[in-house]
VOROSE-629234 format. One record per residue: x, y, z of N, C-alpha, C, O in turn; residue in one letter. Coordinates in steps of 0.001 Angstrom, whole numbers, plus 500000, padded with zeros to 6 digits. Layout:
N
XYZXYZXYZXYZA
...
//
This chain:
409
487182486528494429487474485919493130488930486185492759489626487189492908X
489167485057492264491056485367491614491602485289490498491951484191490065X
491778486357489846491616486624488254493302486462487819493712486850486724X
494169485846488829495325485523488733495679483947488777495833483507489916X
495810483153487858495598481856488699496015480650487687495528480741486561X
497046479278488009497460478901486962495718477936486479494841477631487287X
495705477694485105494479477508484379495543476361483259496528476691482598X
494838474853483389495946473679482708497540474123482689498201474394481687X
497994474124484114499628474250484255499873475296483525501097475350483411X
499320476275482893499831477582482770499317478860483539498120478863483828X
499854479621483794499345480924484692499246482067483946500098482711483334X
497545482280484162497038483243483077496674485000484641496546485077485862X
496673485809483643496283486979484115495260487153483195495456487228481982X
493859487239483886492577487070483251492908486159482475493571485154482730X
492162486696480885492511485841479824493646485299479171493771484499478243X
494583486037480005496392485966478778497404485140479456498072485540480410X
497467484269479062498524483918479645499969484536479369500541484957478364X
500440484341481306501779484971481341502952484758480092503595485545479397X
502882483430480180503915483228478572503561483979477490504472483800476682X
502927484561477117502595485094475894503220486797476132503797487634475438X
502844486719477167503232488745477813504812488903477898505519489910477864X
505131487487478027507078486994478096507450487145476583508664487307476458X
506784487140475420507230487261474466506689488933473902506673489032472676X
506343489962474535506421490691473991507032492089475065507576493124474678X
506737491701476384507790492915476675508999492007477786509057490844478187X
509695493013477951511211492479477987510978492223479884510209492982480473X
511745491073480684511512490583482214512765491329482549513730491515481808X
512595491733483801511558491136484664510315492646484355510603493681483753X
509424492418484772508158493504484624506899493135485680506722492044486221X
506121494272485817505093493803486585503765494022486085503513495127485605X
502650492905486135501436493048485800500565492960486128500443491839486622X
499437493683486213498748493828486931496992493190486227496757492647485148X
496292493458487072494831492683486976494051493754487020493996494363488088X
493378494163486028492448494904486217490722494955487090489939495599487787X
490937493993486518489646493027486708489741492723488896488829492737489722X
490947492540489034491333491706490543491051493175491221490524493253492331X
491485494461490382491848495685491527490509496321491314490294497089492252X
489408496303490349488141496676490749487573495540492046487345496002493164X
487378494017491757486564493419492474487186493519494018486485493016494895X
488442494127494416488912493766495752488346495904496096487854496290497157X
488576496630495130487770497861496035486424497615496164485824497771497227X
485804497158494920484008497191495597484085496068496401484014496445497571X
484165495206496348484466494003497486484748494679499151484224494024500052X
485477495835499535485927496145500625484764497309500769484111497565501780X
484695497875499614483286499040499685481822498332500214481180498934501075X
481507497527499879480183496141499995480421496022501570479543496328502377X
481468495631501876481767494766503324481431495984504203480942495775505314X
481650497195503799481808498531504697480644499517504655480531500581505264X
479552498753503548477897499481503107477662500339503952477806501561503961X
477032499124505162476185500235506215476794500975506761476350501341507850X
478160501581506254478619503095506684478775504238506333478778505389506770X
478965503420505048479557504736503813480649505557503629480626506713503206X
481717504833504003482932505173503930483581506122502918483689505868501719X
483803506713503235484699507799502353486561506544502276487405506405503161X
486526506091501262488228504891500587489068505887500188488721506396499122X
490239506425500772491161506832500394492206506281500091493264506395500709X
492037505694499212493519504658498698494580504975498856495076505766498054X
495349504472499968497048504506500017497990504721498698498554503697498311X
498259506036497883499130506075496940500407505833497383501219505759496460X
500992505642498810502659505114498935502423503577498333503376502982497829X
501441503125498392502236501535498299501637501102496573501707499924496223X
501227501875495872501701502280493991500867503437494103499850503851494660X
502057503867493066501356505166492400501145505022491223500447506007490982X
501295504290489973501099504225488882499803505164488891498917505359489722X
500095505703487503498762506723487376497361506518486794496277507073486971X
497940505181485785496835504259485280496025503578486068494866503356485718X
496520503151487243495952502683488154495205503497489057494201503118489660X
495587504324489111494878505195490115493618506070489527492658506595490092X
494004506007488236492985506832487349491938505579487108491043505980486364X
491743504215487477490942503232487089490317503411488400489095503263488382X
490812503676489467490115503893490962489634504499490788488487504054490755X
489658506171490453489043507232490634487871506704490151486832506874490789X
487884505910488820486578506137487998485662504710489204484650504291488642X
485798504339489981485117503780490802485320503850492512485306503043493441X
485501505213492346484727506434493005485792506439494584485418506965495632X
487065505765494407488447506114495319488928507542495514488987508255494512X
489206507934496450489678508839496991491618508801497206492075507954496438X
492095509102497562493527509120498042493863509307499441493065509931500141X
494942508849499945495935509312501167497329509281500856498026508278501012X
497832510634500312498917511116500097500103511576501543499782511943502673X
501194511423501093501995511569502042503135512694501309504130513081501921X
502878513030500233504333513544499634503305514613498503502113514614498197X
504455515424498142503553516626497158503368515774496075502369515713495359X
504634514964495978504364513879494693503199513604494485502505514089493592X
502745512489495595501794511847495786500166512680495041499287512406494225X
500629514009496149499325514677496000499096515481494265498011515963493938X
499976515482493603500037515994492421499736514648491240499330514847490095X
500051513233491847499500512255490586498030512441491092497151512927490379X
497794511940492608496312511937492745495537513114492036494423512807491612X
495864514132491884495196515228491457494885514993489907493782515169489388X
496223514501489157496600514201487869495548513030487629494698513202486756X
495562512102488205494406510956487971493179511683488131492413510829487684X
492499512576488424491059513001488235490770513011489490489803513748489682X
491351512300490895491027512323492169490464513588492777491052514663492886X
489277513302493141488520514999493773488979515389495153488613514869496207X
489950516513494977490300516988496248489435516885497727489932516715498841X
488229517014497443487642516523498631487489515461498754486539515079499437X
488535514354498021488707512994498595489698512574499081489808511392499408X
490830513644499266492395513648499483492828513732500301493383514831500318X
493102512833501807494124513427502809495202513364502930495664512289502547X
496079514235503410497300514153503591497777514041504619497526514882505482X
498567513044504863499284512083506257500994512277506072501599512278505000X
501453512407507159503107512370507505503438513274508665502854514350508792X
504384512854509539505097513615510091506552514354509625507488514227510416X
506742514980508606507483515563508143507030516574506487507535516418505376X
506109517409506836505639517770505628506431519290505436506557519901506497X
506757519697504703507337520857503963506533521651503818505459521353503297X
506867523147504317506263524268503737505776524352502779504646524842502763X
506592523777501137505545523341499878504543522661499580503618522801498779X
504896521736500485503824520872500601502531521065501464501473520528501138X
502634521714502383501727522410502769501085523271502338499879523186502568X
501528524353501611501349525435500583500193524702499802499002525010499766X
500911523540499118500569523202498089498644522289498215497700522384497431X
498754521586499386497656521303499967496834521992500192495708521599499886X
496966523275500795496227524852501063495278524797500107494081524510500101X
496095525145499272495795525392498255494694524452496926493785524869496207X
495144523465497034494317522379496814492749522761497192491894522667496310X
492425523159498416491396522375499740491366520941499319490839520714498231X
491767520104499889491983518784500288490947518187501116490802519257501707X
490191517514501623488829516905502452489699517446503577489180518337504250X
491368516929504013491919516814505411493570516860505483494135516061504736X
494361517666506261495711517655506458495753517016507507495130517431508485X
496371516045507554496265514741509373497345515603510789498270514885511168X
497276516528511261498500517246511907499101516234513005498315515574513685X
500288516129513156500961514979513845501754515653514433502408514846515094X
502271517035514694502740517697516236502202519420515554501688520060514636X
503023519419517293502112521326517427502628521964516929502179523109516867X
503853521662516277504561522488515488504331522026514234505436522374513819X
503974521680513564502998521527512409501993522605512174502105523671511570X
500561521843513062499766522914513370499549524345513398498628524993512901X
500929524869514312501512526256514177501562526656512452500834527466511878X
502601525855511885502484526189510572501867526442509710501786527467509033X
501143525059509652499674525039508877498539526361509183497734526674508305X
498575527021510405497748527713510808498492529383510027497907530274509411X
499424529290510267500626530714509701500236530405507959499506531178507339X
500738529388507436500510529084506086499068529747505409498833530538504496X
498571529271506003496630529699505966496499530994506198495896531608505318X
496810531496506950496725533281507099497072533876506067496254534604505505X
498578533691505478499306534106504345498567533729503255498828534410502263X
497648532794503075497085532643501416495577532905502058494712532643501223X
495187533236502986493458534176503003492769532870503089491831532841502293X
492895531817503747492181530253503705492198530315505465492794530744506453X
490999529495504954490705528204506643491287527293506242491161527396505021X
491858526443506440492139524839506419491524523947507286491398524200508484X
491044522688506654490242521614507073491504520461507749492113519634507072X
491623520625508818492752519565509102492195519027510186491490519575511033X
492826517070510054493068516801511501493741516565512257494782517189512048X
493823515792513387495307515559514254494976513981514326493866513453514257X
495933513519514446496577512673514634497000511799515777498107512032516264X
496108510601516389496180510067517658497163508850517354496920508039516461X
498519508772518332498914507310518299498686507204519959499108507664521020X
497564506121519326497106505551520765497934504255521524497380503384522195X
499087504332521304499895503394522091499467502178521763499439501449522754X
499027501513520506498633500100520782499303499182520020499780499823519083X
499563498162519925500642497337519137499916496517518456499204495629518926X
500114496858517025499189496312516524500205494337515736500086493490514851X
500956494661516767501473492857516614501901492422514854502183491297514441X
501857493234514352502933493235513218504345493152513068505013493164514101X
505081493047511663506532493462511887506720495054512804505967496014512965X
507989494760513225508317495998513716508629497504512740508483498674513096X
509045497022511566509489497821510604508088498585509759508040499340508788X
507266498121510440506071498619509570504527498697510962503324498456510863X
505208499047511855504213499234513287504243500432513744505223500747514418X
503210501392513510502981502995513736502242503273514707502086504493514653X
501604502801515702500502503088516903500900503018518338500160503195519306X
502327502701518340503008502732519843503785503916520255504568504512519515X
503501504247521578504505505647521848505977505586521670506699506498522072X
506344504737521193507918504945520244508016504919519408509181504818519024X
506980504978518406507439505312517503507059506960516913506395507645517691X
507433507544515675507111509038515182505747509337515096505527510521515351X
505081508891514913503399508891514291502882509724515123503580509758516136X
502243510221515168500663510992515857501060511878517300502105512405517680X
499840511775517826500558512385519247499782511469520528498664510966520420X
500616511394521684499994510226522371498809510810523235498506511984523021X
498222510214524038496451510850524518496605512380524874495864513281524480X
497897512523525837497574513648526266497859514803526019497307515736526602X
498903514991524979499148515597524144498190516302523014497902517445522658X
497690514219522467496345515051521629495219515989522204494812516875521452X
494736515893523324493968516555523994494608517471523963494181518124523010X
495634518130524537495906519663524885496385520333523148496410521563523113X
496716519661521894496531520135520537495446520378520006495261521328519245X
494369519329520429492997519845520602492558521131520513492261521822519538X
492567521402522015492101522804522710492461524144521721491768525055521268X
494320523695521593494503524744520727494476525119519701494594526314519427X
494266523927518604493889524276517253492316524859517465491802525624516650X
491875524553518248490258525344518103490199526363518215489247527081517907X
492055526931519080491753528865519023492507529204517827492780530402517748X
492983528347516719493619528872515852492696529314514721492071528470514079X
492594530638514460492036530964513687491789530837512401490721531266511962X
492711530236511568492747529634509838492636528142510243492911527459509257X
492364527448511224492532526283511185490484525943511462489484526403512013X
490865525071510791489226524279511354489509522754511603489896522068510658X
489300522121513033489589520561513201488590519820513194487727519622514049X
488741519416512194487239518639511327487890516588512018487161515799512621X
488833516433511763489252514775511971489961514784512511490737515725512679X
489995513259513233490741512385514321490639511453513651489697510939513047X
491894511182513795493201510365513031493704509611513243494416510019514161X
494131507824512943494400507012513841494941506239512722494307506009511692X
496494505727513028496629504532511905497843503588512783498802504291513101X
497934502405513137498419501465513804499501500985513039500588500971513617X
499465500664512093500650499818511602499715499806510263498751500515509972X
500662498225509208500678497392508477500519496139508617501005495451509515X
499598495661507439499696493867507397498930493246508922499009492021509011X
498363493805509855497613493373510659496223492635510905495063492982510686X
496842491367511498495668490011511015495220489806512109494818488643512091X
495011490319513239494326490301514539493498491461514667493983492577514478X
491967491263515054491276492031514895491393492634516529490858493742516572X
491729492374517353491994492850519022492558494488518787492115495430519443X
493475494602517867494570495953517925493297496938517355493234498081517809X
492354496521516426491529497397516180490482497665516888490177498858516909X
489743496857517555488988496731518832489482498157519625488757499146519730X
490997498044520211491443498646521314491309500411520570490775501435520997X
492050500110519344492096501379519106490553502295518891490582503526518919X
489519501693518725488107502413518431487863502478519857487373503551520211X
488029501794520599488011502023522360488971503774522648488419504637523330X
490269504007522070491037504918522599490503505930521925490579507066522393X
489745505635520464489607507287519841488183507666520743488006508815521147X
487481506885520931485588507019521588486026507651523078485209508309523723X
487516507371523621487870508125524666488122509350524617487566510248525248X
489481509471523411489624511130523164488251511857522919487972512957523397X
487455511128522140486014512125521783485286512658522637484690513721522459X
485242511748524007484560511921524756485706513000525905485246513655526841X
486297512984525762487378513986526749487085515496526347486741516505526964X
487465515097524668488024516543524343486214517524523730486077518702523399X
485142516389523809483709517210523720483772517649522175483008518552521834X
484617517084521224484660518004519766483735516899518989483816515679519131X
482728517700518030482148516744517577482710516429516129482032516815515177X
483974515713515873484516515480514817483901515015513206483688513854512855X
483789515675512760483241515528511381483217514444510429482309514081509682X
484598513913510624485335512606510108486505512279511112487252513078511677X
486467510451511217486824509808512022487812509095510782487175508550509881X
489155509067510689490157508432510005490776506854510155491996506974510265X
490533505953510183490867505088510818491945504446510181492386503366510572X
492466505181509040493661504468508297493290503631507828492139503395507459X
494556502795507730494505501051506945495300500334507687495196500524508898X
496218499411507256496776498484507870496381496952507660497247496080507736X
495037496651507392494510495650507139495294494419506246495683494623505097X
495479493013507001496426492250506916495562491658505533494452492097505230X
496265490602504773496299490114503726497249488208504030498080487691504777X
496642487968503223497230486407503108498020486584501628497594486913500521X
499753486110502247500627486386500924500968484728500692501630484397499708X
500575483922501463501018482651500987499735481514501177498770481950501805X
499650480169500713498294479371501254498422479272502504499325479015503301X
497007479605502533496704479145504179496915479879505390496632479653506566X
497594480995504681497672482065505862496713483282506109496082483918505264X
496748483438507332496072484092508582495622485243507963496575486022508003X
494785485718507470493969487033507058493453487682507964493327486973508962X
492997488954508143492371489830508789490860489328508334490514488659507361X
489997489988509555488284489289508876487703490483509083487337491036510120X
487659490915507568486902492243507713485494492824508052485196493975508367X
484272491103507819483411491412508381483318491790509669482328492463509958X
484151491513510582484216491582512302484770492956512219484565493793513098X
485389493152511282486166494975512036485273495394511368485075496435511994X
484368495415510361482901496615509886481859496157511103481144496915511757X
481943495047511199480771495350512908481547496200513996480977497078514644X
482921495874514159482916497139515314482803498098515067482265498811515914X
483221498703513803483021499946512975481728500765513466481619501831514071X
480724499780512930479259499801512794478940500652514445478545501798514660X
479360499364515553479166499923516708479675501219516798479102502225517215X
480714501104516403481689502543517144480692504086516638480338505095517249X
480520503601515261479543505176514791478413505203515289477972506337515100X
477601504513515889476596504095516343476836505621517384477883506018517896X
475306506298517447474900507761517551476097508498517706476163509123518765X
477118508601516894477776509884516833477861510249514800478325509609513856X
477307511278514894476977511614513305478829512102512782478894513266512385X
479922511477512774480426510806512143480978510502510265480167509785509680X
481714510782509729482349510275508602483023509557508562484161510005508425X
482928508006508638484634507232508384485453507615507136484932508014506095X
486687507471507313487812507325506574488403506491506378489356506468507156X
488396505579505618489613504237505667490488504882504478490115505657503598X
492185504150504791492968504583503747493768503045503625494851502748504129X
492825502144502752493649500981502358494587501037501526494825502141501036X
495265500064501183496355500106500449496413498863499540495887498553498470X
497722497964500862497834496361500282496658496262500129496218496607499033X
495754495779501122494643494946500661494121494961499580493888493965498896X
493804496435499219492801496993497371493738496051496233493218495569495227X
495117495890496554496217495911495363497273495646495707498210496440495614X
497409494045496358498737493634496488498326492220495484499047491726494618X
497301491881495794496911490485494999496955490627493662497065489599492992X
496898491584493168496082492412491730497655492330490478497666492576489272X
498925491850491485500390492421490949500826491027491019500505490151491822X
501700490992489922502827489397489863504062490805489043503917491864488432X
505127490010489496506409490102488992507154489016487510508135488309487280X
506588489240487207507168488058486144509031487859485836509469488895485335X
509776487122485973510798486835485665511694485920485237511748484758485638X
512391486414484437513091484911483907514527483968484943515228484593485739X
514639482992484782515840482091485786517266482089484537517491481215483700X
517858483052484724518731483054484543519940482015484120520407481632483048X
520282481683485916521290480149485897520495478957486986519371479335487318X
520798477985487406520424477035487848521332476852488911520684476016489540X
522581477059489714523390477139490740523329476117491619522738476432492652X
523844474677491573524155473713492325525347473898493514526489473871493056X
525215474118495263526008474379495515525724473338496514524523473135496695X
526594472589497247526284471374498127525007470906497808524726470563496659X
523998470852498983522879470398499083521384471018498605520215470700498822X
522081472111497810521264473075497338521178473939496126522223474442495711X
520064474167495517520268475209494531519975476148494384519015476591495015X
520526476759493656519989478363493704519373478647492528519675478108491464X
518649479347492646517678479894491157517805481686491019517269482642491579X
518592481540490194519126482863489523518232483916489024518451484134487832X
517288484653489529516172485216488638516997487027488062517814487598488786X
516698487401487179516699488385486407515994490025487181516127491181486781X
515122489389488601514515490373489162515352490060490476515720488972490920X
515579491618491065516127491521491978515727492825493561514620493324493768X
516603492991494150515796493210495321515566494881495048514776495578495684X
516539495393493838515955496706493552514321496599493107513479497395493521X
514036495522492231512360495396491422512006495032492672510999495735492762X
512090494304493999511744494111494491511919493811496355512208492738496884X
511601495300497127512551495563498236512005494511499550512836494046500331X
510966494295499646510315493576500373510713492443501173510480492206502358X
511376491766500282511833490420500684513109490613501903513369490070502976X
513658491599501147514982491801501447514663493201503174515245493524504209X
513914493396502728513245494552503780513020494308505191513678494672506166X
511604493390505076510909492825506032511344491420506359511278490994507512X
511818490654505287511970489153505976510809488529505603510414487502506155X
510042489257504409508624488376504084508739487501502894509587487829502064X
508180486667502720507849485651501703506726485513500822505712484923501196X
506868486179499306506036485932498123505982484676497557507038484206497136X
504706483877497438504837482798497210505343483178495129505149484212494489X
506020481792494653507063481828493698506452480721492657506613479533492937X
505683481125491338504685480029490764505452479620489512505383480638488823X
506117478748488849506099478559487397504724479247486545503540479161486872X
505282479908485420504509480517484820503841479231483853502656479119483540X
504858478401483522504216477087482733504493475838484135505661475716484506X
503829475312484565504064474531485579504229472855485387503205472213485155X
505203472332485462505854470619484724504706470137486065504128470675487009X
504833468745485415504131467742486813505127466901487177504786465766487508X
506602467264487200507998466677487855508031467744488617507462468829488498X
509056467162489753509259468259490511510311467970491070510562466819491425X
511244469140491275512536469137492145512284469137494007511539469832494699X
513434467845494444512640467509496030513510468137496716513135468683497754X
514803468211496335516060469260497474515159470288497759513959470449497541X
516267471115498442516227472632498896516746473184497697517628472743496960X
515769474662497580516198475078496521515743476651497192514887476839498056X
516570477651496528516132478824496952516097480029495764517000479886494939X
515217481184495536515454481654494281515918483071494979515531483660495988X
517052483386493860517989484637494181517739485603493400516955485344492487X
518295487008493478518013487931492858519937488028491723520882487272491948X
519933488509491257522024488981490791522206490470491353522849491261490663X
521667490882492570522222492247492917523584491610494107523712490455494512X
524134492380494315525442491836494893525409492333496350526151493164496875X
524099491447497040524273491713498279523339490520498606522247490433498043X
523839489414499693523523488264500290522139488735500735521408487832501141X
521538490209500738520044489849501580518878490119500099517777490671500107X
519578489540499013518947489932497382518695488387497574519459487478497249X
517311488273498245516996486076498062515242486533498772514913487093499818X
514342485896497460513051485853497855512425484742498684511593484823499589X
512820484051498337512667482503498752513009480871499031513217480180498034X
513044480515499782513989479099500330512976478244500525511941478501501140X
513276477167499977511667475883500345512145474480499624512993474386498736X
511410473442500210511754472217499724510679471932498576509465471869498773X
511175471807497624510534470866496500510066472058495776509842473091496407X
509910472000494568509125473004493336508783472179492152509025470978492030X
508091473085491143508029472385489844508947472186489380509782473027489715X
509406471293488560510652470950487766510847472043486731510209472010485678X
511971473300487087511986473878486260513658474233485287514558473577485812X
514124475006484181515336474799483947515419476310483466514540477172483433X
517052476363483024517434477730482572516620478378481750516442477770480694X
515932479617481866515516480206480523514016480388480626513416481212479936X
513194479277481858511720479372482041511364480704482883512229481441483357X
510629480814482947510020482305483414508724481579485024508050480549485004X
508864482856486419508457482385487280507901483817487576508205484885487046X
506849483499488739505919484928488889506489485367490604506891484495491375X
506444486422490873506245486248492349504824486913492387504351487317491325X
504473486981492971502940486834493661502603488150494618503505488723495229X
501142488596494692500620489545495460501911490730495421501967491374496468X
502778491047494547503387492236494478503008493586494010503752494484493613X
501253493570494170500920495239493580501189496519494419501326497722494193X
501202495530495701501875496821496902503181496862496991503818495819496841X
503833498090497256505133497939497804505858497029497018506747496391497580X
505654496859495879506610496431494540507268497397493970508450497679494167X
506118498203492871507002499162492303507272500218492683507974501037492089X
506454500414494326506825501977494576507654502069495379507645503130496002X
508702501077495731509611500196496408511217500010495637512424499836495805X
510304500173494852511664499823493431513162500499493817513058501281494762X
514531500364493289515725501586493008516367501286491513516450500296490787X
516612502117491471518250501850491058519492501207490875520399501079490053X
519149500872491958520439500299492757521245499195492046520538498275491634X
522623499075491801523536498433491333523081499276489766523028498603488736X
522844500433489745522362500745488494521685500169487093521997500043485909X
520360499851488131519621499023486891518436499965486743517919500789487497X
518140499466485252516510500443485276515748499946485946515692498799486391X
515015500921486074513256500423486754512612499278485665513055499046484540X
511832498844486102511287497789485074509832498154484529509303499064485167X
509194497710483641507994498235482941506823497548483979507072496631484763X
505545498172483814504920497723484486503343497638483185503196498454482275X
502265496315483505501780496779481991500579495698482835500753494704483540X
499262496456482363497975496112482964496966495136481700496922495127480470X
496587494738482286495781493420482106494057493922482113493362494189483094X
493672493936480607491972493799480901491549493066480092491932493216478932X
490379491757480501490160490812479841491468489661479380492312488996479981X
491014489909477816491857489320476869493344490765475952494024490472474968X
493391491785476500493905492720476277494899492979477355494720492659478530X
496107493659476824497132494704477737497558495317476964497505495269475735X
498163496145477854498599497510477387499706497842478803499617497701480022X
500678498317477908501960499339478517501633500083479461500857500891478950X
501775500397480882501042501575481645502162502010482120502115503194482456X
503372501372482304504960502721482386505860501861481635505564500669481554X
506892502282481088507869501971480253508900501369480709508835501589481919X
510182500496480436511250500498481375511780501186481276511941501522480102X
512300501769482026513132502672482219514142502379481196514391501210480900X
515113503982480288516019503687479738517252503132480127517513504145480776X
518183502470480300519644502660480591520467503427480158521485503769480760X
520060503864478842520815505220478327520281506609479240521095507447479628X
518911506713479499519080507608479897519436507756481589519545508897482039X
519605506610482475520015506088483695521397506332483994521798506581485131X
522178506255482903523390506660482859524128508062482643525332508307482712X
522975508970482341523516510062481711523949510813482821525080511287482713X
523266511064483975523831511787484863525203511085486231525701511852487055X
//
């Protein structure tokens, strides 16, 4: 269901239309669906029943706390990467035994700080980690529940900038490695290796890369004889950001699922992200100038690649809606720009749009991921407000940032 959607040439979030939210807090801003980010977690919870998944929601791709505190209360877990991370999840009501923590670069504090927690799982991604984590644990009188971390070499055919499961890149440790970290976290005495750990990439719409990878972990299991407690399988799960494009089919990856646990007593882990809450987000912004340059125009928007890194990042494309939509339409090439002062600040290039002019307001689309937690600074602008949607109601859920106080240091 799509609780985002234009309704008689205007584009409402649930009940409100966007124009109305343009007259009371200041663009560009982002808003969100309340309504869209419950029905897409139980929606992925439903599809995943006959397993019973333990959902650890990806806090890198938003952290808003309002948001995360609306998960908790329908029964989300976390996958933190940063103490940050692990201190809103905590702050939102998130029950530590729903919390893992993932990265190859974690800090003594941050480790500390997890210890300390008890967390469901610490994901260990080399032996020198492990070592630590195991020293850390001695010093505060704890076992720790951790697991390791398999990159099973597989390509999960995504961008490159966002592909974690091949032996070049940092992630995990490759088969044989994991096996011999194995062996030895089992003689480490503060350590207990409860999970095996597996995360491929991002945005992946071919169900083959996941196939292979439940093939490579059912190998390590069977090598290393450990009967793992919980099985992590990450996220990554692709999404359709424009019409008509190529989605992941999640009923087919919960049947292999299904198979894969099939007689091994088993916990899955998924740690979605986009999928729960990329649809759930629009950017709202106003067009600035109108920019006729040869054969083309440019559309000046007020949001730029600091509100929004993505475009400028990956090379991806948010589809771009009039918030009030004309039934004229412009047939050139037209492309809409950001005003940060760097040629790769441009969301979108395409022939023909609604007929629109200086001063109208336009959405970009599916930005609840990797929008605002994406955000900078940069060219020294504030962060922008971000403000949630229930029903016929909203409400403020972060502020914009000051410029007075942006400037002070």
């Amino acid at each position: 269901m799509n609780f985002i959607q234009l309704r008689n040439n205007n584009l409402c979030i649930e009940n409100i239309s966007a124009l109305k939210l343009t007259k009371k807090y200041q663009t560009p801003f982002y808003c969100y669906s309340l309504a869209q980010l419950k029905n897409n977690f139980l929606n992925f919870n439903s599809i995943f029943k006959n397993i019973k998944p333990i959902i650890c929601f990806a806090v890198k791709s938003n952290s808003n706390l309002t948001l995360l505190r609306e998960l908790r209360k329908i029964g989300s877990g976390a996958d933190v990467v940063s103490i940050g991370e692990l201190l809103k999840a905590i702050k939102a009501g998130i029950n530590s035994k729903k919390i893992v923590f993932s990265g190859v670069g974690k800090t003594e504090e941050e480790i500390k700080k997890a210890i300390k927690k008890r967390i469901l799982l610490i994901n260990i991604e080399s032996e020198s980690e492990a070592i630590l984590i195991n020293k850390l644990s001695k010093n505060l009188s704890k076992k720790t529940s951790v697991g390791i971390r398999l990159n099973p070499n597989i390509n999960g055919k995504t961008h490159k900038k966002i592909s974690t499961g091949t032996k070049g890149e940092k992630f995990g440790l490759l088969y044989s490695d994991c096996i011999n970290l194995c062996k030895k976290i089992e003689k480490m005495k503060n350590l207990k290796l409860e999970g095996l750990s597996v995360h491929i990439g991002s945005q992946i719409k071919n169900i083959k890369p996941f196939k292979d990878m439940l093939s490579r972990l059912d190998k390590v299991i069977k090598r290393t004889k450990i009967n793992f407690k919980f099985i992590d399988l990450g996220g990554g799960m692709g999404i359709s950001y424009l019409n008509k494009e190529k989605k992941l089919n999640l009923k087919k990856y919960s049947q292999l699922v299904q198979k894969f646990v099939k007689n091994k007593n088993v916990k899955i882990i998924f740690e979605p992200g986009r999928i729960i809450i990329a649809d759930t987000g629009v950017l709202i912004s106003k067009i600035l100038y109108i920019k006729k340059s040869g054969s083309k125009k440019f559309i000046i928007l007020d949001a730029g690649m600091n509100d929004l890194m993505r475009p400028s990042l990956y090379n991806v494309k948010h589809q771009i809606i009039p918030i009030k939509k004309s039934n004229k339409r412009f047939n050139g090439n037209i492309e809409f720009v950001g005003p940060i002062c760097e040629s790769s600040d441009k969301f979108l290039n395409q022939r023909g749009f609604s007929e629109i002019k200086e001063g109208d307001y336009v959405s970009l689309t599916h930005v609840g991921a990797y929008g605002m937690s994406l955000s900078s600074n940069y060219n020294v602008r504030p962060k922008v407000a971000e403000v949630m949607v229930t029903g016929s109601s909203h409400k403020l859920i972060r502020k914009r940032q000051s410029l007075e106080n942006l400037v002070k240091d």
